[in-house]
N, C-alpha and C positions, 0 to 999 in steps of 0.2 A: 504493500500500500504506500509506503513510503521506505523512499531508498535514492539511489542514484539513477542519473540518468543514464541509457544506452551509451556504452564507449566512453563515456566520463569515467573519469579515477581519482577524482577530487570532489569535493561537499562544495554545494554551491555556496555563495557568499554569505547570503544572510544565516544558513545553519552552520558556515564555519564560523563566523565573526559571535552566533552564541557560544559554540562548545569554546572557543574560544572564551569568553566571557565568563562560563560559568567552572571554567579549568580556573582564572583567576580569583574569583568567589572560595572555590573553594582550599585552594594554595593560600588566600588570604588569611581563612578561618584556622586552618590548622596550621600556620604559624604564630598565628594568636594564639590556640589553643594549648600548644605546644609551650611557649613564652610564659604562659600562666601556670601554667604544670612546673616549670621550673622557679617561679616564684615562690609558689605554694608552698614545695618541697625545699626550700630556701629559709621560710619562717619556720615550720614545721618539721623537721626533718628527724626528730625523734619521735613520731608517731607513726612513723611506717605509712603505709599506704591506706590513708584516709577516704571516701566514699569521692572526694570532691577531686583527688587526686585520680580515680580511677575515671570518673568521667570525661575529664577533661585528655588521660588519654585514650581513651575509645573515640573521642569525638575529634584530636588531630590526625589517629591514622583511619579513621573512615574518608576525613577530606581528602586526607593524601593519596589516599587509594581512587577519590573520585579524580581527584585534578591527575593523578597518571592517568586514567581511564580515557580523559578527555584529550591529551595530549597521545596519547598512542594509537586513538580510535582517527583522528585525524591524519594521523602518521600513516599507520596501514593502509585507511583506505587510497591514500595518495601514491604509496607504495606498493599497492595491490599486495599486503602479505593472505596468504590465503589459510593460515593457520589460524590469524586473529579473528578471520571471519565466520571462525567455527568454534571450536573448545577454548581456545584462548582468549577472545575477547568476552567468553561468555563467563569465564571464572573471574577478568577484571572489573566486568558489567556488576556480575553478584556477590562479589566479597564484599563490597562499601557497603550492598546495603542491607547485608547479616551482622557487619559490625554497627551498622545505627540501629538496627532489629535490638540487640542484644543493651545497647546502649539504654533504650526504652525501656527494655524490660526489665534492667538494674534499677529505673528510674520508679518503676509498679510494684517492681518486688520489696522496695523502703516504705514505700506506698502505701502498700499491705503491713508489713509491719506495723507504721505508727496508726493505720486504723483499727488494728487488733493488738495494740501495743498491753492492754489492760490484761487479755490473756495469756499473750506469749509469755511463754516462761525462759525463753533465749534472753528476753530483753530486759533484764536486774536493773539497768538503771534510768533514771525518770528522765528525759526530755523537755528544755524548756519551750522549745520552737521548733520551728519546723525545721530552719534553716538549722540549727544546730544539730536536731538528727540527722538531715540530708545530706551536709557539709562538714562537719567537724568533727564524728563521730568515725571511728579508728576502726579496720578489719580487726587489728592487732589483738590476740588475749593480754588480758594483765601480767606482767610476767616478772621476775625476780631479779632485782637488782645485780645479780650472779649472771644471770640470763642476758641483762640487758649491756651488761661490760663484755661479754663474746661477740653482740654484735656490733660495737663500738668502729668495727671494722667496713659493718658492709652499709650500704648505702640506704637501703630499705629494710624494713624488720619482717619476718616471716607475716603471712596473709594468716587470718582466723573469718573464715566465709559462713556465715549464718545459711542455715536449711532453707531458706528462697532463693539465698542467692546460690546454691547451689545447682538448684532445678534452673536459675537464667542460665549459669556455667552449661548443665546437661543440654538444654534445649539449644544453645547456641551450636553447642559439639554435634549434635545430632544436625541442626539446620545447613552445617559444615559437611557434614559427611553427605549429607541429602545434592547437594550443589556439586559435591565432587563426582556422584553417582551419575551423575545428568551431566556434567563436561566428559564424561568417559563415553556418556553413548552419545555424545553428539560428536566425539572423534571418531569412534565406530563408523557414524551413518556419513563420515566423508569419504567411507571406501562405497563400493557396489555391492550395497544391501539394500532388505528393505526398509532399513530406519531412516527417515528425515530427520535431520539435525534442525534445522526450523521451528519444523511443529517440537520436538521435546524441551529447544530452549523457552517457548512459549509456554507448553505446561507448567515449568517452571516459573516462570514471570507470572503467571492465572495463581497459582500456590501460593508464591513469597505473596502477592496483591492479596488475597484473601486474608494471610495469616497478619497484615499492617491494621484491614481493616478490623480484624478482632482486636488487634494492640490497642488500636485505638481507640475503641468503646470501652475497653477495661482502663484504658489510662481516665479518660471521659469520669466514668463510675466511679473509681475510687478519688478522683478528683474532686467530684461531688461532694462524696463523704468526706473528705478529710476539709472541705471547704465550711460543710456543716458544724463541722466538730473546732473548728475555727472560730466560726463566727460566735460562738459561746464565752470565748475568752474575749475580756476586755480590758485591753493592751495596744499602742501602738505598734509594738514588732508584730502581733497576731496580725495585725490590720495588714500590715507590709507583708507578712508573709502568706495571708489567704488571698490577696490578687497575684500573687507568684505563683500560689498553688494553680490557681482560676487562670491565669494564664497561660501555663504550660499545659495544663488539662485542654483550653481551647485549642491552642495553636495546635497541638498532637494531631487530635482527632479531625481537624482541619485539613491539615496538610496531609498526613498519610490515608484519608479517603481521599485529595483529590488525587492523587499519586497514582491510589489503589485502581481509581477508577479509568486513569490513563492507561495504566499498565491492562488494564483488563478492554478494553474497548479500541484500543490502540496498538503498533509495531514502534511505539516509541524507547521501549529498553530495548528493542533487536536493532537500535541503528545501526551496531556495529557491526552485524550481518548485511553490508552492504553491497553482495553480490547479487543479493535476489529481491532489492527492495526501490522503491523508487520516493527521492523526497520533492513534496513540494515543500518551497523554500518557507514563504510565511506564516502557513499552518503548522510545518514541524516545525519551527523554533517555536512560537506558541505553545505546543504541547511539551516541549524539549523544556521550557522554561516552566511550565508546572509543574513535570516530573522529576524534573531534580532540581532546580530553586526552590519552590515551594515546597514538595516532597521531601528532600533531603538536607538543603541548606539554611534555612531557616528554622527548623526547628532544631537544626546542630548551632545555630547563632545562637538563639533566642535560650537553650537549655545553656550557653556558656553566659549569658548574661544574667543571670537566674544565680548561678555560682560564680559571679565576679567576683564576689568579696572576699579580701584576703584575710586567712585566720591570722589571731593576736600573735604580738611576737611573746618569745616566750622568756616566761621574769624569772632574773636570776636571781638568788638566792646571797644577798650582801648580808654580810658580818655585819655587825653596829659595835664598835668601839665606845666601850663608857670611858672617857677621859676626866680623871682627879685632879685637880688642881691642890697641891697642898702649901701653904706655907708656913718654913721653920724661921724662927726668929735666931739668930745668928749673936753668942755670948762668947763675945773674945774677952778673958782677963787680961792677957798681957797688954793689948793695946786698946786705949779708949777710941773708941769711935760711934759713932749716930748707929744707931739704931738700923739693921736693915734688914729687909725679906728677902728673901731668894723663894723663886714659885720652882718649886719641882713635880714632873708634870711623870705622872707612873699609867700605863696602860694596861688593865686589869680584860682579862678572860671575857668572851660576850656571853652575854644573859639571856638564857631564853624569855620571848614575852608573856609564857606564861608562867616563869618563873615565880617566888612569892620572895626572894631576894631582892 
């Protein structure tokens, strides 16, 4: 339906001048993203790998993965590689967008948590906000000051994954091993069988579409609830944090239905199979720009603005010096003279403050 034209080997202007455009979009994001990840771990770096740390890198190498896509899908076709136009381009098509799949689902899986925070028995300790669950709160177990001088060396402290976030972990490894299953038989159906490689990359693309638009009714729901369970508290952080909540809930389920619905009504994730597809120029970029701007890049924006804020630095622990002043009055017999003090100044041990010393 859309593809190149007969004996062309290059994207015509306006659909290269988008992937163009949205290769730089998302080069943009995930050197932002990237930049803040290293901030983060700059304040915090003895809490290992914090929830805000892990998003932010799921979300520079999903852009990174999208801005190669776009720059080698343009490459190819200009180069006519005929690899990229079959299992190749369809594993760089589908890897970005199992790592924002699984990005989301880390985002419902906390989601869940603090709306059954009262039952969970994982979760010991209380929460003041949202953002502090979302953001500040640590993979890491508590661990022994024994423990935590062995890792003095390494750069992150070992991962401690709560039981939803393990089912994100499974369901991701599983939606990994499902995409490698389907690049294997679309190399198959480039020999002389009867598999089309076309139609199975499309079933593919109809599956991941279907499994966005459930993400994004359960992101939707639980957004709700924890919006509800917001608005009860009366506080301005609450205030601040239930229109973050209300708007990461919106934008989700916004963009990955219209995403879902391109990818399902449309050949706009098979562009890269540019041998059997023909584009018109202003309707694909249109649809090019709601499937992955809108689809992909914006709610990988908009989930890193949500977690701008950089955790506290972290307060060290200063001595307090009590300083005496004494003074000795000075009794020379042998020689008359005035009177004089001498301050001599002694620095005594610090006091704990709840000392009763």
């Amino acid at each position: 339906m859309f593809g190149l034209r007969e004996g062309s080997s290059c994207f015509p202007r306006v659909p290269l001048g988008v992937n163009v455009g949205l290769a730089c979009v998302d080069g943009i994001i995930a050197v932002l993203a990237f930049t803040q990840l290293i901030r983060i771990h700059s304040r915090n770096s003895q809490h290992g790998w914090t929830r805000q740390k892990v998003f932010h890198l799921l979300i520079g190498i999903t852009n990174t993965g999208s801005f190669i896509y776009f720059i080698l899908t343009l490459i190819a076709a200009c180069k006519a590689w005929l690899c990229w136009s079959f299992s190749c381009g369809f594993v760089a098509m589908a890897l970005p967008g199992i790592l924002l799949c699984a990005a989301f689902l880390l985002l419902l899986s906390f989601w869940v948590d603090l709306c059954h925070q009262a039952t969970d028995e994982e979760e010991d300790d209380e929460e003041k906000s949202f953002l502090e669950a979302l953001l500040e709160k640590s993979f890491n177990r508590p661990s022994s000051s024994t423990a935590d001088s062995r890792r003095t060396c390494l750069p992150f402290r070992l991962i401690h994954v709560g039981s939803r976030q393990k089912i994100v972990i499974w369901v991701t490894v599983v939606l990994f091993l499902f995409m490698m299953t389907f690049s294997v038989l679309i190399w198959i159906g480039m020999g002389k069988n009867s598999i089309d490689s076309s139609t199975v990359a499309q079933v593919y693309v109809d599956i991941f579409a279907v499994a966005m638009l459930i993400l994004g009714g359960a992101l939707a729901c639980y957004g709700l609830l924890l919006c509800l369970k917001m608005r009860k508290v009366r506080s301005e952080r609450a205030s601040s944090d239930f229109w973050k909540v209300a708007g990461l809930a919106t934008v989700s389920v916004l963009c990955f239905t219209s995403s879902a619905f391109v990818a399902l009504f449309s050949n706009i994730p098979m562009l890269y199979h540019w041998r059997d597809l023909y584009i018109d120029g202003v309707y694909t970029s249109l649809l090019l720009i709601l499937y992955y701007f809108i689809g992909s890049s914006v709610p990988s924006a908009f989930l890193l603005w949500v977690m701008r804020e950089l955790p506290a630095m972290p307060v060290t622990n200063t001595r307090e010096e009590s300083t005496t002043v004494t003074f000795i009055r000075d009794h020379s017999p042998a020689v008359h003279q005035p009177q004089r003090w001498t301050a001599v100044t002694s620095s005594q041990n610090p006091v704990s403050r709840g000392s009763p010393i």
